[in-house]
C-alpha atoms as one frame of an Amber mdcrd trajectory, in Angstrom:
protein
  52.035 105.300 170.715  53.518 102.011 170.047  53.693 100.979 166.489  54.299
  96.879 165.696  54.904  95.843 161.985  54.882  92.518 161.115  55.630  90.479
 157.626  52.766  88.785 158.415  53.360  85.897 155.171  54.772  84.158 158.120
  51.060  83.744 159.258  48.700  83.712 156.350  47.300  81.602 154.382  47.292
  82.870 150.820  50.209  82.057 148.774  51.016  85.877 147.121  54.613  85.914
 147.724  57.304  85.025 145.132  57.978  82.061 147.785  55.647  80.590 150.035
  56.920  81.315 153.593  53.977  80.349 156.053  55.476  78.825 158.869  58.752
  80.135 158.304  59.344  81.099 161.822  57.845  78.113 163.340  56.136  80.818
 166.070  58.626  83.317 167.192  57.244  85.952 165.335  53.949  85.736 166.956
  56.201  85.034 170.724  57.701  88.552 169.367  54.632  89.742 168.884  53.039
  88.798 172.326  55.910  90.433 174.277  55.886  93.986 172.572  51.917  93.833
 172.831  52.182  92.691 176.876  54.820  95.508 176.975  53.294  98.142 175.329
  49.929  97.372 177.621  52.158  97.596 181.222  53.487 100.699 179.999  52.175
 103.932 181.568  54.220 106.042 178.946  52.022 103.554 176.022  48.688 104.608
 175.010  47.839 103.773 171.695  48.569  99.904 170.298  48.972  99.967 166.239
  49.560  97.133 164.139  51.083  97.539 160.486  51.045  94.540 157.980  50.102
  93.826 154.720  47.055  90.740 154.345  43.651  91.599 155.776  41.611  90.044
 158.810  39.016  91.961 156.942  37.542  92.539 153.557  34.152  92.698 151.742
  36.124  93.018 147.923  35.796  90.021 145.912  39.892  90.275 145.507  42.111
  88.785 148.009  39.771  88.310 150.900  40.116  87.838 154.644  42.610  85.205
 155.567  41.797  82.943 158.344  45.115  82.004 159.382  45.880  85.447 160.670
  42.404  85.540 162.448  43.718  82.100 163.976  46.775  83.432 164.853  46.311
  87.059 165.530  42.816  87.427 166.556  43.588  86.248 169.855  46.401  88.680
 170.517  44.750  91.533 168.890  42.128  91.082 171.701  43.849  90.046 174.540
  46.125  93.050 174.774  43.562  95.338 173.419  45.033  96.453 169.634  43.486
  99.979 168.811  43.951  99.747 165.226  45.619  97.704 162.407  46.412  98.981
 159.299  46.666  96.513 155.960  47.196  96.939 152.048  46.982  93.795 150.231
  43.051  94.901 148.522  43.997  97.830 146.703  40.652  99.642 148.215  40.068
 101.286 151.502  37.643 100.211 153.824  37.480 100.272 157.713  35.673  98.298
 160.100  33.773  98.259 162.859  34.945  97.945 166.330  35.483  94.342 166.866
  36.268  92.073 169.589  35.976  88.293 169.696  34.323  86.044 167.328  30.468
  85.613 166.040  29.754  82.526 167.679  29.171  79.614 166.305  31.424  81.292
 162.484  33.696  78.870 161.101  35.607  81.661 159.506  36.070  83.436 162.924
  34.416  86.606 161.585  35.374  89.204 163.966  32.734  90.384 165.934  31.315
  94.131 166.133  31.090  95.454 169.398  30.330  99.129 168.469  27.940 100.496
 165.413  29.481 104.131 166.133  31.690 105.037 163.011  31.810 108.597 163.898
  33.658 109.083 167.666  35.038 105.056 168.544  35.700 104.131 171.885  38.971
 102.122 171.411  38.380 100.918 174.594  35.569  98.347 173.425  37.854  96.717
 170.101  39.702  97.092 167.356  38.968  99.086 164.246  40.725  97.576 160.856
  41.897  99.716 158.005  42.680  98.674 154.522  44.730 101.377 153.051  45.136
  99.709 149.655  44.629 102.537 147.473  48.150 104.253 146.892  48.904 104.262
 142.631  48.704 100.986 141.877  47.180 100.467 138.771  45.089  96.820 139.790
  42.212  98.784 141.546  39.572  96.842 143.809  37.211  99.472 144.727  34.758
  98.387 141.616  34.717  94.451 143.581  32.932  95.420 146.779  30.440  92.708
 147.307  26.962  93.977 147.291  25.415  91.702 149.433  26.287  92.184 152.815
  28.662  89.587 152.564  32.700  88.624 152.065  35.204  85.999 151.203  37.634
  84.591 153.421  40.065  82.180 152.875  40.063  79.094 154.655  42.866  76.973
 153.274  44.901  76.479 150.202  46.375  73.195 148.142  49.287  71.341 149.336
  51.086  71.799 145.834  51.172  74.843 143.327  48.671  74.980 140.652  49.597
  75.832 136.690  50.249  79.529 137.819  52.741  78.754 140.214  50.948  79.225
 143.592  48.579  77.450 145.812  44.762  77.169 145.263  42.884  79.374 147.806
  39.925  77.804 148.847  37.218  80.208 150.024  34.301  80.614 152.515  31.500
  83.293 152.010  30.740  84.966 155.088  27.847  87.411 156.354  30.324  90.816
 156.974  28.872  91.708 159.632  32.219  93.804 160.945  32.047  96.451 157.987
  32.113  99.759 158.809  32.985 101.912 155.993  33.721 101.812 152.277  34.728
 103.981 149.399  33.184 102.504 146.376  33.623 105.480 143.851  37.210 106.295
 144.561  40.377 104.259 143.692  43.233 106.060 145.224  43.415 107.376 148.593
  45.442 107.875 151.936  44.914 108.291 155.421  46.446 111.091 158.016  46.654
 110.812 161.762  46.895 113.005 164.405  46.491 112.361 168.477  45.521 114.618
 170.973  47.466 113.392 174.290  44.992 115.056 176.792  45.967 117.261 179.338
  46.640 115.392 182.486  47.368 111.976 183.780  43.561 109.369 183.173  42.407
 111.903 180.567  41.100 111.101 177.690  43.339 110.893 174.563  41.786 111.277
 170.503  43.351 110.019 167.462  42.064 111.621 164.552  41.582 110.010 161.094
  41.674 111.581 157.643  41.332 109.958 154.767  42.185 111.620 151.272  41.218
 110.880 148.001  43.646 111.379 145.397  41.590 112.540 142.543  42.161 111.735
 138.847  43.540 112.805 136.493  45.420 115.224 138.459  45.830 114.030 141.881
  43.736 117.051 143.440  42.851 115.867 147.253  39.067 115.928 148.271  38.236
 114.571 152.078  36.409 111.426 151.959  35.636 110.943 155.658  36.899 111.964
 159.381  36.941 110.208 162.704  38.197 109.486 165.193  39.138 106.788 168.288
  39.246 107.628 171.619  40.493 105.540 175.289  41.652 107.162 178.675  45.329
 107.370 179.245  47.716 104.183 180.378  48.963 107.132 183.065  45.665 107.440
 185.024  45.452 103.438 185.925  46.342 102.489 189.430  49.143  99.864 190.668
């Protein structure tokens, strides 16, 4: 498994920070990121692609929202090199997506397009699955702000100056959210586990498996929320 984390402030929208740093790296960090992702594809010893950073590409809470300047800039990557899963904070909430790959055509907010209804058994194969793991103790929980409507919020640009709280004005776009998967609505706190069966031989196929936890109030008592799991044949089994 190869595991990429990026400070991705560098490439999103939303001013959160206490400075605003889009830009900062005026593109290396996605040239860094293109490398380890072409790398980690050509590898025979790399099976699994992950992808750790904080803002969302996804997210049906009316908190945050989606950013479109990491679909922009991301998207792309995420697709050409065949990302198995990224996980986010940033919406304190979990939720997971579908497996997507591409763009809806004709969806000014890029909204990631399913390619898979399965929730259950995911062929990793076919796209990417998103996972907002937002819910660890913080007290600001988002879990109550799920839209109801089949629908999101993404953010499509923000002021050129700081408004009377100190950051930039999001502006934001409603979208149809198509890409959701699954939600926990009733629970606030929550993390995942993760486990991968290699397989047995070179081409066969190899499982990661998915827990998610919730922590239960008011004494942190863990129930199981859901299971699943991704699966793709093994880098070792490809010829050349």
């Amino acid at each position: 498994m190869r595991v990429i984390v990026l400070q991705n402030d560098d490439n999103c929208l939303q001013d959160g920070g206490d400075i605003y740093i889009s830009g900062y790296s005026g593109g290396r960090q996605l040239a860094f990121l293109e490398k380890e992702l072409k790398a980690a594809r050509a590898s025979k010893d790399v099976d699994w692609v992950v992808v750790a950073m904080h803002q969302v590409m996804v997210s049906s809470s009316d908190a945050n929202g989606a950013d479109l300047g990491l679909r922009e800039k991301y998207g792309p990557l995420f697709d050409r090199y065949g990302v198995d899963l990224v996980l986010c904070g940033h919406e304190h909430n979990y939720e997971r997506s579908l497996a997507v790959r591409g763009v809806v055509n004709g969806s000014e907010t890029l909204t990631p397009n399913p390619v898979s209804r399965a929730t259950d058994d995911i062929d990793a194969d076919l796209g990417t699955v998103h996972m907002i793991l937002g819910g660890g103790g913080v007290s600001g929980t988002t879990n109550q702000k799920f839209f109801n409507d089949g629908t999101g919020k993404v953010i499509t640009a923000v002021s050129a100056t700081a408004g009377s709280n100190g950051k930039r004005t999001s502006t934001y776009v409603q979208e149809k959210a198509v890409w959701v998967g699954v939600r926990d609505v009733e629970h606030p706190y929550g993390f995942a586990a993760f486990t991968v069966d290699p397989g047995r031989h070179p081409g066969d196929t190899t499982r990661m498996h998915v827990t998610y936890y919730n922590v239960n109030k008011p004494n942190g008592d863990l129930s199981v929320f859901e299971t699943f799991s991704l699966h793709r044949k093994r880098s070792d089994g490809h010829a050349g």
